[in-house]
C-alpha positions in Angstrom: -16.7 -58.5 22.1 -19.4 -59.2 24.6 -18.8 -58.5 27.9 -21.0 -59.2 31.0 -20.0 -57.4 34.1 -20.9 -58.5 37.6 -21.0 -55.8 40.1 -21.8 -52.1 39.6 -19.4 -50.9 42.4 -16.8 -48.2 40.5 -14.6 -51.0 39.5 -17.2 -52.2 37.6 -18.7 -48.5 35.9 -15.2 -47.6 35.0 -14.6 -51.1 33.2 -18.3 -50.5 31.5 -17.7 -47.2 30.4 -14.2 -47.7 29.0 -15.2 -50.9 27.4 -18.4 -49.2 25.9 -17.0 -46.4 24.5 -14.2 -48.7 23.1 -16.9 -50.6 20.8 -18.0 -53.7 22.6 -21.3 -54.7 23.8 -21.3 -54.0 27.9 -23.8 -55.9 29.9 -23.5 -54.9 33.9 -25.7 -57.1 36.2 -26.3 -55.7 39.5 -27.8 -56.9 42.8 -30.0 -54.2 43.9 -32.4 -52.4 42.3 -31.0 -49.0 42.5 -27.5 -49.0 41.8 -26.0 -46.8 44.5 -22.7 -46.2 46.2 -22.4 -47.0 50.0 -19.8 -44.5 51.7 -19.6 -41.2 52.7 -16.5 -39.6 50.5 -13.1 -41.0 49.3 -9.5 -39.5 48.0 -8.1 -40.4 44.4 -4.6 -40.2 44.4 -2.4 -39.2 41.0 -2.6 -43.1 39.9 -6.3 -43.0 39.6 -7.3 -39.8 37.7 -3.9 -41.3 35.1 -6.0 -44.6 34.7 -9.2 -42.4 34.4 -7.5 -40.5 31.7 -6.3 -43.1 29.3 -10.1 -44.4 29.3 -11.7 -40.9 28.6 -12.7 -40.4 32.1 -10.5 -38.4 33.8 -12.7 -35.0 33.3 -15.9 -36.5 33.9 -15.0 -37.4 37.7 -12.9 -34.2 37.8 -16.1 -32.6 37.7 -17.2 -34.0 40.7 -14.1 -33.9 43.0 -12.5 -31.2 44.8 -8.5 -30.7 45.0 -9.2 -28.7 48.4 -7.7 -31.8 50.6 -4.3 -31.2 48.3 -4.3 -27.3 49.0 -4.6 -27.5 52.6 -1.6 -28.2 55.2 -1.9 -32.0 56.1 -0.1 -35.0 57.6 -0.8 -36.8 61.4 -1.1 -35.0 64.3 -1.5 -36.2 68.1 -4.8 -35.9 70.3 -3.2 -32.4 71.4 -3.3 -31.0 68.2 0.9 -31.1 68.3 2.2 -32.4 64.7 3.5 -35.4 64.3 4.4 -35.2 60.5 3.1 -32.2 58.9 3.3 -31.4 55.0 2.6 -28.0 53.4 -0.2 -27.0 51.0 0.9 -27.9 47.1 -0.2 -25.7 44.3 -0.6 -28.8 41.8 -2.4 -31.3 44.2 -2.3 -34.7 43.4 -5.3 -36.2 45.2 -9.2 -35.2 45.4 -11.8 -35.7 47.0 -15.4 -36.2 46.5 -18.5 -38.3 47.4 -18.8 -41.8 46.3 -22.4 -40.8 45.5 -21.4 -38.2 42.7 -18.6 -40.6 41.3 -21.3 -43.4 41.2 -23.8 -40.9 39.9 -20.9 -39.9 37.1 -20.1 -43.0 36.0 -23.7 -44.6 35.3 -24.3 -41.2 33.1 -21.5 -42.3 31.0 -23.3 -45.5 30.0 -25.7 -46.0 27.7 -29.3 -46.9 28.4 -30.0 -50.5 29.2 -26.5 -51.2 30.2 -27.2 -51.7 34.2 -29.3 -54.5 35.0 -30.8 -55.0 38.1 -30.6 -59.0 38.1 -30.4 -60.4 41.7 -29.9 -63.8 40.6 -26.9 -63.5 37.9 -24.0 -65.8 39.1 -20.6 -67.3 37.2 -20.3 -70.4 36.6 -18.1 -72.9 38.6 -15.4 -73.5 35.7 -14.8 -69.7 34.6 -17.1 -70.2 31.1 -18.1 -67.2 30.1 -21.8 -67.6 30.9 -23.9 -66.0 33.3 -26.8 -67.6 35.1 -29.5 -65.3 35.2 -32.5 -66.2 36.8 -32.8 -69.8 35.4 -31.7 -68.6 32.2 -27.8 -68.3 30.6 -26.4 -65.4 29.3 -23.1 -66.1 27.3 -20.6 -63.7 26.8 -17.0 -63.3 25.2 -15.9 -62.5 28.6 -16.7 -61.9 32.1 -15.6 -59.4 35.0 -16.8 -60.3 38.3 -16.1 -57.3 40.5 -18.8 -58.0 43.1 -16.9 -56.6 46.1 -15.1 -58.2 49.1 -18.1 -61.3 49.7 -17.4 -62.2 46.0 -19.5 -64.7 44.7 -17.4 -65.2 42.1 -14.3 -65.7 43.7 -15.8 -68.1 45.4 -17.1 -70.3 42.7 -14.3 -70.1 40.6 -12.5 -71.5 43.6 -10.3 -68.6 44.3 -11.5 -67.7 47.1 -8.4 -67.3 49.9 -10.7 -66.1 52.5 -10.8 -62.9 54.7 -9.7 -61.8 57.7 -10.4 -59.0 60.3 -8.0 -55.9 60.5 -8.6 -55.7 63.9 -10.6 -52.4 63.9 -14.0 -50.5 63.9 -14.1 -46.9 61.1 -17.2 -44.9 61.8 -17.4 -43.0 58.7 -19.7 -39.2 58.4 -20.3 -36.1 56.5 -21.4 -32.8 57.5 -22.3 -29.1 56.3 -20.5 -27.5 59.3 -17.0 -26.5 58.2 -16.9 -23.0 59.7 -15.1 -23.9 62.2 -12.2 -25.9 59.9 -8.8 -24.3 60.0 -6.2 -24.4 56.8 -5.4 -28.5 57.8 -7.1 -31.6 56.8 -5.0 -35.1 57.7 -5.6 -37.8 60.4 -4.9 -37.3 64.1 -3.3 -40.3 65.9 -4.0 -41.5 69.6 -3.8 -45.0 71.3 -5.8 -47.6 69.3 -8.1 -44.7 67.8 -7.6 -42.2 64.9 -9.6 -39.4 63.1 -9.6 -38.2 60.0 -10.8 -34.7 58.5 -11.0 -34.6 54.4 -12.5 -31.2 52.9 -15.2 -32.5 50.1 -16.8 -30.2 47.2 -20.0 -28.0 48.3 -18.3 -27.5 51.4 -19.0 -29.8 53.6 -16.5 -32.0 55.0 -16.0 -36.4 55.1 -14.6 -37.5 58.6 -13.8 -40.8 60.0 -13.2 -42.4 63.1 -11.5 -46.0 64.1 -11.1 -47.9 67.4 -9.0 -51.1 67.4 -11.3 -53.8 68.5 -10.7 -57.5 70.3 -10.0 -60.0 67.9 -13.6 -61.4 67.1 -14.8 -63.8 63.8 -14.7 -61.9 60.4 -18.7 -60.8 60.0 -19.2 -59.7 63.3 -19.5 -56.1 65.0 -20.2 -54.5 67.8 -23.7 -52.7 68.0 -23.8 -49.0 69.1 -27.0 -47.5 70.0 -25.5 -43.8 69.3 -22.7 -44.1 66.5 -21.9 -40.5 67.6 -21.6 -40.9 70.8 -19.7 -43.9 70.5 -17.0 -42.0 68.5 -16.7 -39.0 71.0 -16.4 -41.3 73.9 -13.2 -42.5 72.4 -12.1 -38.4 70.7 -14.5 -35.9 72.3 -11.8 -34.6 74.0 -9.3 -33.7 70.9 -7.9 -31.0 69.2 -10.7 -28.5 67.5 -12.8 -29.1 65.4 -12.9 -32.7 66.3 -16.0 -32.6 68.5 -17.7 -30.3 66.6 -17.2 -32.0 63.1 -18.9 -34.9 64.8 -21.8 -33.3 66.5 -22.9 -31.7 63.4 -23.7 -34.6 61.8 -26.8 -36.0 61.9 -26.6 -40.1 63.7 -28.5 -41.5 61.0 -26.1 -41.1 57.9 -23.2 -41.8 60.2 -21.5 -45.3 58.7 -20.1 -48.1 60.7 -18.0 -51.2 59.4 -15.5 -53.7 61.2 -13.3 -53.6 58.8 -11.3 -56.4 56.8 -9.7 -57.5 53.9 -8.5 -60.8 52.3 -6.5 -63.0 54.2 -4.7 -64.1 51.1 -5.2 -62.8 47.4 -6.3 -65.3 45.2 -3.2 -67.4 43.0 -4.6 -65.8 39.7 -7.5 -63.3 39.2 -8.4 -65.0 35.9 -10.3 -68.0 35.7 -10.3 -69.1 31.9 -12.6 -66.4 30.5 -13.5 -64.8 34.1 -11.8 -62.5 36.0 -11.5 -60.9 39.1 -12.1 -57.2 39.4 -11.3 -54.8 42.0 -12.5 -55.6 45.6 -13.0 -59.1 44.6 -9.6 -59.4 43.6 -7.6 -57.8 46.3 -9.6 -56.1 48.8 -7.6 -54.3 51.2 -7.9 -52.0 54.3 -8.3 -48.4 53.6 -5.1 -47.4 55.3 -3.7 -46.3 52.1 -6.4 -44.8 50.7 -6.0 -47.2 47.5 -9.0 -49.1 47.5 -11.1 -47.7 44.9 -7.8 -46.4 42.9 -6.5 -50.4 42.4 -10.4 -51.2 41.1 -9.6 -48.2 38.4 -6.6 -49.4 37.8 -7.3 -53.1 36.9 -10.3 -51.3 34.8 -8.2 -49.2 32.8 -5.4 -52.1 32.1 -8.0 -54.7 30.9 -10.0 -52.2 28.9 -6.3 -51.0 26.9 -5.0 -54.6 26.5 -8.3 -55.5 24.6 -8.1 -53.0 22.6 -7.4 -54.0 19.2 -7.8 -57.6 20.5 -9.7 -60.3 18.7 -11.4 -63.6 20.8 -8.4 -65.4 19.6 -6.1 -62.9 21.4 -8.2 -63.2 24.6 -6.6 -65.9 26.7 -3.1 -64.2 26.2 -4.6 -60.9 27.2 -5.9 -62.0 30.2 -2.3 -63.7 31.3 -1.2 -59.9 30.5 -3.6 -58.6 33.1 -3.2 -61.2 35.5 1.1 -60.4 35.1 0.5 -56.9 35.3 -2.0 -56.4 38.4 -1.4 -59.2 40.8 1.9 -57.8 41.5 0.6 -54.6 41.5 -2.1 -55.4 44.1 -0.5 -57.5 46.3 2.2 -54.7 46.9 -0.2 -52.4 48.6 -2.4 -55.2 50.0 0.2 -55.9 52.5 1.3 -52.2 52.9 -2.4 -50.7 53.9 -2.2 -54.0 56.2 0.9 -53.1 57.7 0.0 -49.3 57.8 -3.3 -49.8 59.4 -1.3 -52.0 62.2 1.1 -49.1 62.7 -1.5 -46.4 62.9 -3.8 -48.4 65.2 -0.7 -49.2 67.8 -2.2 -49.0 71.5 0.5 -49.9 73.8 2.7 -48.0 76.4 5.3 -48.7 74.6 4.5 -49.3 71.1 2.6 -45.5 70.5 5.6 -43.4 71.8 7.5 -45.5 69.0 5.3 -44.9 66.4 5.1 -41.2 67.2 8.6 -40.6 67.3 9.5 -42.5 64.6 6.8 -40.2 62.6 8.2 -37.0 63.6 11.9 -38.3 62.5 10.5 -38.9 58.6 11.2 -35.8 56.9 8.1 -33.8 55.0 10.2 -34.2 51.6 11.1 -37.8 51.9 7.3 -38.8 53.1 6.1 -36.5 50.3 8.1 -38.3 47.4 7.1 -41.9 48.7 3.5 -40.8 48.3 4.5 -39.7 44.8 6.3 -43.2 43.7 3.2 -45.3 45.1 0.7 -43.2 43.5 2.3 -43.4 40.0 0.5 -45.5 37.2 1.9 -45.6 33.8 -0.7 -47.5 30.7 0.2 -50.8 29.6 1.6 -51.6 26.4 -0.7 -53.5 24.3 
């Protein structure tokens, strides 16, 4: 078939590269000039290097990641440094790490030349055809994935579009080459209204991030900090080593900041009669669970195996198929990274003490095996 692909986030490369090497013609239109990943690093979990696999890409980001964060002691901790929940090193780790650059990076070598077009003007149509607008000119295809991000353009004309909502905090986000200093333990430590998180990334260097629950304001609008590293001490500059130090070793200028949000509602389908929603544009959701970019490989990986072996005049059932299998899917953790970002993010007198002791009562094992059941990811039947 002829697929055009909106978007060339990693939702988007892993569809491309799946559906190229499966024998169809793989157009992806992309905004900027210079495809490039914006973010410092991310975890995979289990479910996302099984959907990597069964597309012949599970080596190829292997490559790039590091299973360091699964061999070190982890869990949440307090400001202290006291444990809160604390799970031991495994010898078969189940989730990487690595920079969203080198994934990026990994993906587009995957693809064959000419695939990626820079086209700022390429939009959907209103009624789901599939036909791209490209700079005054359409572009028809057999099908077309719109997995342009959480502002979806797509979702919006195809009149999907639930809209989005604010999650109610601020995530400073940072990598540095100081890791001397880093003990055997990665995880996230847990204060009122504020966290931090430590995840060991290849080349030695380490990803951290920071959040602050924030007033209720508008969805699109932030604070402005003339320091972001000084804003994040002011709120964890006095925690548990190596805290500070993580953050003073990394230069202010590649320090991210986002308010963060997600959709207020998933969309009642994520196909439109030939178009369909992709990733982020489908069900963006807050990074509580670490899930984000492991749903977009996931909805990748199930359309690419249910079209394959399918004709045009199998399409419109396929696409019910994915629709079936991935809303449920999607809306499952939607509203659990929701929920767990509330819970983490708790600021009151009352309401931390709660959350902390109700931590330290889950046992390791029983924490550990729910990580394992919502990380699974079995292939489709086609």
């Amino acid at each position: 078939m002829r697929i055009g692909i909106v978007g060339a986030g990693i939702g988007g490369l892993v569809a491309a590269a799946g559906l190229e090497a499966d024998g169809h013609r793989v157009t992806v239109y992309e905004r900027r000039e210079e495809p490039a990943a914006v973010g410092a690093g991310l975890t995979l979990f289990a479910n996302a290097f099984a959907a990597l696999d069964a597309v012949g890409l599970g080596e190829t980001v292997r490559a790039v990641s590091s299973d360091a964060v699964g061999r070190l002691s982890s869990g949440q901790r307090r400001p202290s440094g006291r444990w809160l929940l604390s799970l031991p090193p495994s010898d078969t780790p189940s989730i990487r790490s690595l920079f969203r650059s080198d994934l990026h990076r990994a993906l587009l070598d995957r693809l064959g030349p000419g695939v990626v077009r820079a086209e700022a003007g390429a939009e959907v149509t209103r009624d789901g055809r599939p036909v791209l607008e490209v700079d005054g000119h359409e572009e028809r295809h057999d099908l077309v994935i719109a997995a342009d991000g959480l502002r979806s353009r797509a979702r919006a004309r195809w009149g999907l579009d639930r809209g989005l909502r604010a999650a109610g905090y601020t995530a400073w986000r940072g990598v540095t080459a100081s890791r001397g200093h880093l003990a055997d333990e990665a995880g996230e430590t847990w204060g009122a209204g504020v966290r931090f998180g430590i995840v060991p990334l290849p080349d030695d260097r380490v990803y951290w991030f920071a959040t602050r629950s924030t007033r209720p304001v508008a969805a699109g609008r932030r604070e402005a900090d003339a320091d972001p590293r000084t804003a994040v001490l002011e709120q964890v500059g006095t925690w548990h080593a190596p805290i500070r130090e993580l953050v003073e070793a990394t230069p202010a200028d590649v320090v991210l900041r986002h308010d963060i949000e997600d959709l207020a509602a998933l969309p009642r389908s994520f196909v439109r009669h030939r178009g369909v929603l992709l990733g982020d544009a489908a069900h963006a959701m807050t990074p509580d669970l670490g899930q984000g970019a492991g749903q977009a490989i996931e909805d990748a990986a199930t359309l690419t195996i249910l079209l394959r072996g399918a004709g045009l005049a199998d399409l419109d059932a396929v696409l019910r198929r994915y629709d079936a299998i991935r809303r449920p899917r999607a809306r499952a953790l939607w509203r659990a990274s929701h929920l767990a970002g509330h819970v983490a993010q708790a600021s009151g007198p009352v309401s931390v003490p709660m959350r902390d002791l109700a931590l330290r009562a889950v046992p390791a094992a029983l924490f550990s095996r729910a990580v394992t059941r919502g990380s699974a990811w079995h292939p489709p039947r086609r």
